[in-house]
C-alpha positions in Angstrom: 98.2 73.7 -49.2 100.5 75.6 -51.4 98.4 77.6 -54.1 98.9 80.7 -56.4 96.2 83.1 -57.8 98.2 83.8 -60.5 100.5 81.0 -61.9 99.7 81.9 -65.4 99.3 85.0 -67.4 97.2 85.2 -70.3 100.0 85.8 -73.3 98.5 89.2 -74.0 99.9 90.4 -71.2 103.3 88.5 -70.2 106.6 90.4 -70.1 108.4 87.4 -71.3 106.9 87.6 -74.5 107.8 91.3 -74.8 111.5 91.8 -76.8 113.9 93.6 -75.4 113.9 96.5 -77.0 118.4 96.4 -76.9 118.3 93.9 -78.5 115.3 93.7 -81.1 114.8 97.5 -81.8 112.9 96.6 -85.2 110.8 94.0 -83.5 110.2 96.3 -80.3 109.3 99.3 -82.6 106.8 97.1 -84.5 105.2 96.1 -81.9 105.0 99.3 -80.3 102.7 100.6 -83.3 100.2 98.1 -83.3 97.7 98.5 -80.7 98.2 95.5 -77.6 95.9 92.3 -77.7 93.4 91.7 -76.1 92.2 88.2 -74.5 89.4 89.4 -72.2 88.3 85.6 -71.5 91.9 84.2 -70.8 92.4 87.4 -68.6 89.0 86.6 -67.1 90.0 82.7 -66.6 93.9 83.7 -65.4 93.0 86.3 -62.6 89.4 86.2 -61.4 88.6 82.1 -62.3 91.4 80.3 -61.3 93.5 79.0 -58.6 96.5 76.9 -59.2 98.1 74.0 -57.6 101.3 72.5 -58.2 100.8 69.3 -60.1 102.4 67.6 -56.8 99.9 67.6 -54.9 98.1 65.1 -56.7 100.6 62.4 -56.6 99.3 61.5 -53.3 96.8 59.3 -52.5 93.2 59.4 -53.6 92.5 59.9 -49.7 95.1 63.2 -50.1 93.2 64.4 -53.1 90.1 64.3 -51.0 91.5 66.6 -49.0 92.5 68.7 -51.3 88.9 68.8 -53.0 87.7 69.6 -49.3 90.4 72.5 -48.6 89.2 74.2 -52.1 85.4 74.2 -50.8 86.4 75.4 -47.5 87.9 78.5 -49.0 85.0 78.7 -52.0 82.5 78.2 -48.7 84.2 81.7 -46.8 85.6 83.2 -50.3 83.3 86.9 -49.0 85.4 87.0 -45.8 88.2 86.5 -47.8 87.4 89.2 -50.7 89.3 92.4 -50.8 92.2 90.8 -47.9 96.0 92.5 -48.8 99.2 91.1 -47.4 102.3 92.0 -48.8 102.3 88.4 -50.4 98.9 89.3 -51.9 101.1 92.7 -53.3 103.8 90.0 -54.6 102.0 87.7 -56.2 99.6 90.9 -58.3 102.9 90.9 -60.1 103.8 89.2 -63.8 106.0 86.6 -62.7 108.9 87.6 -64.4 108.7 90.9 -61.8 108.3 88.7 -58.9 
């Protein structure tokens, strides 16, 4: 079941919301003087709450969304043997999107 831990990123912190400073030296220097926001409980809900699917999955049948519902306890059910687990696609996906 295709998932990612970290479809979206809390606006706070996306690069493609930053200017490019080539092109928008006024608007990059402005914003370089006020201190960055903070959105502690988007943060909270994009990276430690959240697990997205794509919205294809539930096209299916009510029978396929089960399943679904049943994968996402499985891995709730053995989420402490899965804390702390590192693959390179783990590494990949800790990135901002626009990095990726």
């Amino acid at each position: 079941m295709p998932a990612d831990g970290r479809f979206y990123e809390s606006l706070s912190v996306s690069e493609l919301l930053r200017p490019d400073s080539a092109r928008y030296p006024a608007w990059s220097a402005a914003l370089a003087a006020v201190p960055a926001a903070t959105c502690p409980n988007a943060e909270r809900a994009a990276y430690r709450e959240s697990v997205w699917l794509p919205h294809q999955l539930l096209l299916g049948t009510e029978t396929d969304v089960d399943d679904i519902v049943e994968a996402a306890f499985k891995v709730q059910s053995g989420a402490a043997d899965l804390a702390g687990l590192e693959s390179t696609e783990v590494d990949r996906l800790r990135r901002a999107r626009s990095a990726r």
